[in-house]
C-alpha positions as CSV (number, residue, x, y, z in Angstrom):
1,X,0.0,0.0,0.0
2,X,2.9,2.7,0.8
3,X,4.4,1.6,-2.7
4,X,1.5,2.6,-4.1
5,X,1.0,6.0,-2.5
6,X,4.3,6.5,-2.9
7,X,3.6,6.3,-7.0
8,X,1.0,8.7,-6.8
9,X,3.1,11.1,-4.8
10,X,6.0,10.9,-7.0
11,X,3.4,11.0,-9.9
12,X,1.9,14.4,-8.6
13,X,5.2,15.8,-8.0
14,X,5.8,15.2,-11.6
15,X,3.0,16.4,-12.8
16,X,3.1,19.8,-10.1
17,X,6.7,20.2,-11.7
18,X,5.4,20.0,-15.4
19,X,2.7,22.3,-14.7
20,X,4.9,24.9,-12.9
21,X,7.0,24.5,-15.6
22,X,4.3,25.2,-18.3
23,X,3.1,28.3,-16.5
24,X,6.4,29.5,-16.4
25,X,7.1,28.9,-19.7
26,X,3.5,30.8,-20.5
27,X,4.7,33.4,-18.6
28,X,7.6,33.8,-20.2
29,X,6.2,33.7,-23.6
30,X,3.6,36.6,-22.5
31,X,6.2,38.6,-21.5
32,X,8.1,38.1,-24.6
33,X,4.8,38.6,-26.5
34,X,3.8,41.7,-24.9
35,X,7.4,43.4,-25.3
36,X,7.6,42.3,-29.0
37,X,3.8,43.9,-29.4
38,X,4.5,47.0,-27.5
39,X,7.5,47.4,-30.3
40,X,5.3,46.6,-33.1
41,X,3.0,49.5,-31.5
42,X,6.1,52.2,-31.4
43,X,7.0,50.7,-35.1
44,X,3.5,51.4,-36.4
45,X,3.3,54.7,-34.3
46,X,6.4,55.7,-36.3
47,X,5.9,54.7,-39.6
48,X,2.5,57.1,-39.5
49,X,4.8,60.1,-37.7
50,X,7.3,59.1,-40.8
51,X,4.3,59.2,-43.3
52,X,3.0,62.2,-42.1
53,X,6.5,63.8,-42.3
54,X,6.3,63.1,-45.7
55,X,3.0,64.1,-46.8
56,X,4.1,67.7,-45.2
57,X,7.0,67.7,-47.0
58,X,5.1,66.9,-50.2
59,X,3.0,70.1,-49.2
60,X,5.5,71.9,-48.9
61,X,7.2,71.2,-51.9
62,X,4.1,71.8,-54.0
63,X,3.4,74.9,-52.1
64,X,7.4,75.8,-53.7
65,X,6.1,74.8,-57.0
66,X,3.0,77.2,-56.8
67,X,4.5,80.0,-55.1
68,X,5.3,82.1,-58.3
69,X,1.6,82.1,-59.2
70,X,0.5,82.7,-55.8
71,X,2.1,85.7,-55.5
72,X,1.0,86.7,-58.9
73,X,-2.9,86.1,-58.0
74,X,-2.6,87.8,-54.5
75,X,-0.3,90.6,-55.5
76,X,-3.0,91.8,-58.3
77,X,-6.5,92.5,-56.2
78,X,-3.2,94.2,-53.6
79,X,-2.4,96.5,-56.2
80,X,-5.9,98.2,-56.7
81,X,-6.8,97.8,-53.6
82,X,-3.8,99.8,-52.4
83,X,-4.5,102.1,-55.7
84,X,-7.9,102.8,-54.7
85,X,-6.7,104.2,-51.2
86,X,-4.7,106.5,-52.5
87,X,-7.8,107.8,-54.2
88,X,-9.3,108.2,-51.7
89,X,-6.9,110.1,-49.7
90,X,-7.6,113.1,-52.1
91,X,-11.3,112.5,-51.9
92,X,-10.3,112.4,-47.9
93,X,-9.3,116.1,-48.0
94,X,-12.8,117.2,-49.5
95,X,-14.7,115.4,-47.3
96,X,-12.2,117.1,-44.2
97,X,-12.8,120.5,-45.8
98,X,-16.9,119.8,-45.7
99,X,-16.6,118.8,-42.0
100,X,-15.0,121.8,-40.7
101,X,-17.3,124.1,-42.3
102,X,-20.1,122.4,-41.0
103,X,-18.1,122.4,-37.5
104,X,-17.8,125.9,-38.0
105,X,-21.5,126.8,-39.0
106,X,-22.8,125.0,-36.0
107,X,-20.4,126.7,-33.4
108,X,-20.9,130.3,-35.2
109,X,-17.7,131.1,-36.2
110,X,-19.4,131.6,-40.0
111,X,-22.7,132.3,-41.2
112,X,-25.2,130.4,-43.5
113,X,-24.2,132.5,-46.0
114,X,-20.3,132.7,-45.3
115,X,-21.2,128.3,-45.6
116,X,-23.3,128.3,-48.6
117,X,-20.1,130.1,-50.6
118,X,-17.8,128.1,-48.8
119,X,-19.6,124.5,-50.3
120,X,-20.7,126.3,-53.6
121,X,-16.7,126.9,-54.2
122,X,-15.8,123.8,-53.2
123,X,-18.3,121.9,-55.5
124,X,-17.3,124.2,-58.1
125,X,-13.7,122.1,-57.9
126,X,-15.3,118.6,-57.1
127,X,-18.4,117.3,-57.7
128,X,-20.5,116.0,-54.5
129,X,-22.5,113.6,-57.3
130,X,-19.2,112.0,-58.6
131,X,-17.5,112.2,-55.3
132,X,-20.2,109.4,-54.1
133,X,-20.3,107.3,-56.4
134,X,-16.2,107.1,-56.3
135,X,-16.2,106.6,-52.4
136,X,-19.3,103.6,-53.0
137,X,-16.8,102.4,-55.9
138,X,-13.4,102.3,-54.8
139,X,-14.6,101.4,-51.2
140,X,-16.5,98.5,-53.3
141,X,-13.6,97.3,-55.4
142,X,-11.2,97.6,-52.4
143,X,-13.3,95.2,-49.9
144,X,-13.6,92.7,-53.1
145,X,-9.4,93.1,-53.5
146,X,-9.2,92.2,-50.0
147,X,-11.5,89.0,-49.9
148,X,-10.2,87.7,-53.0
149,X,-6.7,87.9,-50.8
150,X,-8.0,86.4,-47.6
151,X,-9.7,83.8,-49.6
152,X,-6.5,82.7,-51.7
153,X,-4.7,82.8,-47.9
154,X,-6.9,80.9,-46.1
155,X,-7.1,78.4,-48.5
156,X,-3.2,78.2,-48.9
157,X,-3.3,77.6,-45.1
158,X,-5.5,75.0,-45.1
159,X,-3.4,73.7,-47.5
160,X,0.1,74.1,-45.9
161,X,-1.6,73.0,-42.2
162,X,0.0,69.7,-40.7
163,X,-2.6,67.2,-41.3
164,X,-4.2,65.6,-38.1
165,X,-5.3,62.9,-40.0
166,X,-8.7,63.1,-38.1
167,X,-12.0,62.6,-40.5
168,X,-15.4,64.1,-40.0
169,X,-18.7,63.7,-42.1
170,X,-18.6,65.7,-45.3
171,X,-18.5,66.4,-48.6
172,X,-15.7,66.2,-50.8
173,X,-16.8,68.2,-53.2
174,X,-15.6,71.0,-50.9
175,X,-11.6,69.7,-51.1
176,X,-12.0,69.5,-54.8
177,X,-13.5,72.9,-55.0
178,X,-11.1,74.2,-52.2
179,X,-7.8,72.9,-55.0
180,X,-9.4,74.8,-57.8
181,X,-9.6,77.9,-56.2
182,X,-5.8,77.2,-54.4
183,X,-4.8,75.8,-58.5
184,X,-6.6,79.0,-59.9
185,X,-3.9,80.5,-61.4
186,X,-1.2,77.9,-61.9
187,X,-4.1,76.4,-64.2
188,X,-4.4,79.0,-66.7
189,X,-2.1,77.8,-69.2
190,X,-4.8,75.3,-69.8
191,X,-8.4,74.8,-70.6
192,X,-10.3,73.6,-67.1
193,X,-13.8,72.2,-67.4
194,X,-15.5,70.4,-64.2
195,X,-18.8,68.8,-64.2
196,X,-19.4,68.7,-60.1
197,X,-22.2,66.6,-59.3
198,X,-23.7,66.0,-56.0
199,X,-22.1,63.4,-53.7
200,X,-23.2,61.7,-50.6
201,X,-21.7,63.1,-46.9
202,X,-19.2,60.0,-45.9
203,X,-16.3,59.8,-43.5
204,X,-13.2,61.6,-44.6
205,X,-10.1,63.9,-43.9
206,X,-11.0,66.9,-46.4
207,X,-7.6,67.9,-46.0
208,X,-6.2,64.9,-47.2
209,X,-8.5,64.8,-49.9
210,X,-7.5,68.7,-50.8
211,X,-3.9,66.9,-51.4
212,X,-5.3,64.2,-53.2
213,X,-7.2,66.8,-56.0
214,X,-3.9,69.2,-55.5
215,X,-1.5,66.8,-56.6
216,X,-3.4,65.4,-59.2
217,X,-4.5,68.2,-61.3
218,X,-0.7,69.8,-60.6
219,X,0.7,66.4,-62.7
220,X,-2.3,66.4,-65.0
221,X,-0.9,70.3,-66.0
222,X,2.8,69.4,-66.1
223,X,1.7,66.4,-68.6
224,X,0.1,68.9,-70.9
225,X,3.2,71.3,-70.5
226,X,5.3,68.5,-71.8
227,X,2.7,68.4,-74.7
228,X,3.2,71.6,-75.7
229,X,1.9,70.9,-79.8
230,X,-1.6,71.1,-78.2
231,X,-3.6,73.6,-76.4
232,X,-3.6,71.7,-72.8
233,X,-7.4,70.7,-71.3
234,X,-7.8,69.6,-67.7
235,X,-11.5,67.8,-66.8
236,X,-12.2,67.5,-63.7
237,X,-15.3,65.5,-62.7
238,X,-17.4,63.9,-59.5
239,X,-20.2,61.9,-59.0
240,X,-21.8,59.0,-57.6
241,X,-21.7,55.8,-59.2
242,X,-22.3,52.3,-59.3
243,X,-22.4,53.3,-54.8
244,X,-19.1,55.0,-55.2
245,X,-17.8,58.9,-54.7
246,X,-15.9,59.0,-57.6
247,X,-13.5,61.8,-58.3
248,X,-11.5,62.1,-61.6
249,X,-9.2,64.2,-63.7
250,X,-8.8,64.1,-67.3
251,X,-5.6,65.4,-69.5
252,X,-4.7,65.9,-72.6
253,X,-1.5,65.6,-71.9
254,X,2.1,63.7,-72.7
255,X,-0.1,60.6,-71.1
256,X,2.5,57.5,-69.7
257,X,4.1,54.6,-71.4
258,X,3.2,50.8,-69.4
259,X,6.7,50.7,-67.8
260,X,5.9,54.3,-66.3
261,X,2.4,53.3,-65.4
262,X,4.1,50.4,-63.4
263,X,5.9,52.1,-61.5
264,X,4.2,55.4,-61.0
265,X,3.1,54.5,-57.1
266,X,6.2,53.9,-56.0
267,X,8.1,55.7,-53.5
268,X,10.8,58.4,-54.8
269,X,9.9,57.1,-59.2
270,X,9.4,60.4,-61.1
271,X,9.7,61.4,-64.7
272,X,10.3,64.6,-64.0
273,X,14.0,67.0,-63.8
274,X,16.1,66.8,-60.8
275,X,15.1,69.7,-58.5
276,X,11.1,69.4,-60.1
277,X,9.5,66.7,-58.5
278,X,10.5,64.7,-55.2
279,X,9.1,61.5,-56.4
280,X,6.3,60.7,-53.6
281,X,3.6,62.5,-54.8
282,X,1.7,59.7,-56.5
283,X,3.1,57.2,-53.8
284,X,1.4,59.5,-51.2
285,X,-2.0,59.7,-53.1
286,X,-2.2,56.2,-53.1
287,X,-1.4,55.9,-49.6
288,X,-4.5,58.6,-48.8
289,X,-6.9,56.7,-50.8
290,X,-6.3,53.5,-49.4
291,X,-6.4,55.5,-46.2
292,X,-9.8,56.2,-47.2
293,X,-10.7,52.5,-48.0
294,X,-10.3,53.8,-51.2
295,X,-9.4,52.3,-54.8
296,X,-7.4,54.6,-57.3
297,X,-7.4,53.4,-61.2
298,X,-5.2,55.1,-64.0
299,X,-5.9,55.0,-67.2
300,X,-2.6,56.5,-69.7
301,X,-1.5,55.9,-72.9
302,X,1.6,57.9,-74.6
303,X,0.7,61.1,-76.3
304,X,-2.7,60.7,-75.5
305,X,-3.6,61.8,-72.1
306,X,-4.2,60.7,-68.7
307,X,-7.3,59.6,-66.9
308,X,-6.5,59.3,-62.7
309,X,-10.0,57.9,-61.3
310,X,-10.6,57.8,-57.3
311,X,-13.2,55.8,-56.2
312,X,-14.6,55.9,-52.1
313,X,-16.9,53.9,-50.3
314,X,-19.5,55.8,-48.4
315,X,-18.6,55.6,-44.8
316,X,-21.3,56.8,-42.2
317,X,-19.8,56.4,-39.2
């Protein structure tokens, strides 16, 4: 009988050790497991600080590409708005000369009729009439100067803003209007047509998409730069289909031979000079689509033109 009990002790000593064992082992293994996905963690946490390094860079390099016609858009509505003060500085002195004789008549120190010749002369020299209707104008075409420059700011801002990659319920319609306006300028070398049609509110960064629509219709006008036999035409076009946003724009442009198509995604490839183009924009664009659970199709062929189509899910939540 003690032989036997003595088996089963020895037995559950055995079995005590194996299980201690295992548990350490466990243990080990979650420690190991936690550490290695606490790294993977920092590593993902990293490769998005990385990405969005990049992306601002790519702003900011675009922003260098459209600074010359920047300036040029903002430094126009400046000029008359700064030339319509001036005018107004001489109509100033009219208007200064009125007051004081009316500050004068009402205090006493001249009479109605010492006033009457007084404003009789100086209408002789400048017509009240006209003088109105140049205040309402150059007051008019001054505030229009002025918004046409706090709109091409604000939307170079919201351009050139670090992205927080956070996405609200909207329309993207508004980022693809927002790069026209931003594009205005560096655009008129060719002909720009849109056809904007409604699109569902869905989950999205708008200033992602801005980038998206920015760096798209900045290659579709270098493509028709490099086709310079042909008057360049840029369409830009969105709409709902088949239960997909759809944004897309059209060139006429130098279009893209299959080796360039296959390889147009990829991180630093570009056609373009040295010092012209860093290489990631197209990588990037990709990235933000497929941020978006998106899909993005190109359609090229050489001497022919480009087609770049975007295609989003509608997200509600």
């Amino acid at each position: 009988m003690t032989d036997h009990n003595d088996e089963y002790q020895q037995a559950y000593l055995r079995e005590r050790a194996a299980r201690m064992e295992a548990e350490q082992l466990l243990e080990d293994k979650s420690r190991v497991l936690y550490a290695l996905n606490q790294e993977l963690v920092k590593n993902v946490a990293d490769l998005e600080h990385q990405q969005q390094l990049f992306i601002q860079a790519e702003k900011m390099a675009t922003l260098g590409t459209l600074s010359a016609g920047i300036a040029h858009e903002i430094n126009n509505p400046l000029a008359y708005a700064m030339s319509n003060i001036e005018c107004l500085k001489g109509t100033r002195l009219v208007i200064d000369k009125l007051l004081l004789l009316n500050e004068q008549f009402m205090t006493g120190s001249i009479t109605a009729n010492e006033l009457k010749h007084e404003v009789q002369s100086l209408q002789a020299l400048h017509s009240f009439a006209q003088l109105r209707v140049d205040i309402q104008e150059l007051t008019d075409d001054s505030h229009e100067g002025l918004r046409r420059i706090n709109s091409i700011v604000r939307n170079l801002l919201n351009f050139a803003r670090p992205s927080n990659n956070e996405k609200q319920l909207a329309d993207m319609t508004d980022s693809v209007k927002n790069a026209l306006k931003l594009l205005k300028n560096q655009l008129s070398s060719c002909q720009v047509t849109t056809d904007l049609n409604a699109l569902p509110l869905t989950w999205c960064n708008l200033a992602t998409i801005n980038q998206v629509m920015v760096n798209l219709l900045i290659n579709a006008k270098q493509a028709c730069d490099v086709a310079s036999n042909k008057e360049g035409h840029i369409q830009v076009y969105t709409g709902f289909v088949d239960d997909k946003i759809t944004l897309t724009v059209t060139d006429n442009g130098c279009g893209m031979n299959e080796d360039t198509k296959a390889q147009v995604f990829n991180p630093f490839f570009t056609t373009k000079p040295v010092g012209t183009g860093t290489g990631m924009g197209m990588s990037l664009v990709y990235s933000m689509v497929t941020d978006h659970q998106g899909v993005i199709e190109i359609r090229s062929e050489e001497n022919q033109g480009t087609q770049v189509c975007c295609y989003f899910p509608v997200i509600s939540n």
